[in-house]
C-alpha positions as CSV (number, residue, x, y, z in Angstrom):
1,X,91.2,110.7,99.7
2,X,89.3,112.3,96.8
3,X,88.9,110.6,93.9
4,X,90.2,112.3,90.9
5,X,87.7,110.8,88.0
6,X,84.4,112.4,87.7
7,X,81.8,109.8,87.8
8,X,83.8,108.5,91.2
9,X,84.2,112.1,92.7
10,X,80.1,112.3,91.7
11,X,79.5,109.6,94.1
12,X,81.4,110.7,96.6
13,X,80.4,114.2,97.0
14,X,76.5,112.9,97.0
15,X,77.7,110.5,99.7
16,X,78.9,113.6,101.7
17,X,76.2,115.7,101.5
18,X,73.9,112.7,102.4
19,X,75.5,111.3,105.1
20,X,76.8,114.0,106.7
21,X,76.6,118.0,105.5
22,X,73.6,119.9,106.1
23,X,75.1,122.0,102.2
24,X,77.7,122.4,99.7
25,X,79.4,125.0,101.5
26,X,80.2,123.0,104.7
27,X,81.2,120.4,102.7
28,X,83.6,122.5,100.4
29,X,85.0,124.0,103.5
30,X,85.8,121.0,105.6
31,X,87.0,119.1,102.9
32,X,89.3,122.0,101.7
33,X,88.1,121.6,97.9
34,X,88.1,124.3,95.3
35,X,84.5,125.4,94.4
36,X,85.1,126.0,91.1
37,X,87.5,123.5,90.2
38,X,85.1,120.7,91.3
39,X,82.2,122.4,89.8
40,X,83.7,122.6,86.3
41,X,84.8,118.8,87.1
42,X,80.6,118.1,87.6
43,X,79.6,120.0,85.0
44,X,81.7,118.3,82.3
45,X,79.7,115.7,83.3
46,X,76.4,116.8,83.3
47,X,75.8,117.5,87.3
48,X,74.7,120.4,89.0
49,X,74.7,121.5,93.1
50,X,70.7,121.4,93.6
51,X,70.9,123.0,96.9
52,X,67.0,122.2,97.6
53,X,68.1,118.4,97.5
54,X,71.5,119.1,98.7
55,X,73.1,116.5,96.1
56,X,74.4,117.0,92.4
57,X,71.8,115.7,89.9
């Protein structure tokens, strides 16, 4: 299950891309999430993809 508040989904995206997705892309694909939709949801927060890290900082 996703979680649907933003500090929450923050964590668990991180936790994905640590523990087991090499970038953002495999991650938005197995997981069937919108790109956009959970980009604008990260940036209302103040996070960014760094794809050199592979996390949202």
């Amino acid at each position: 299950m996703i979680p649907k508040d933003p500090v929450m989904l923050l964590s668990f995206l991180n936790l994905k891309l640590r523990d087991f997705y090499k970038s953002d892309e495999e991650m938005y694909e197995d997981l069937e999430l919108d790109r956009k939709e959970t980009e604008e949801k990260m940036a209302a927060i103040g996070y960014f993809y760094d794809k050199e890290k592979n996390k949202f900082v």
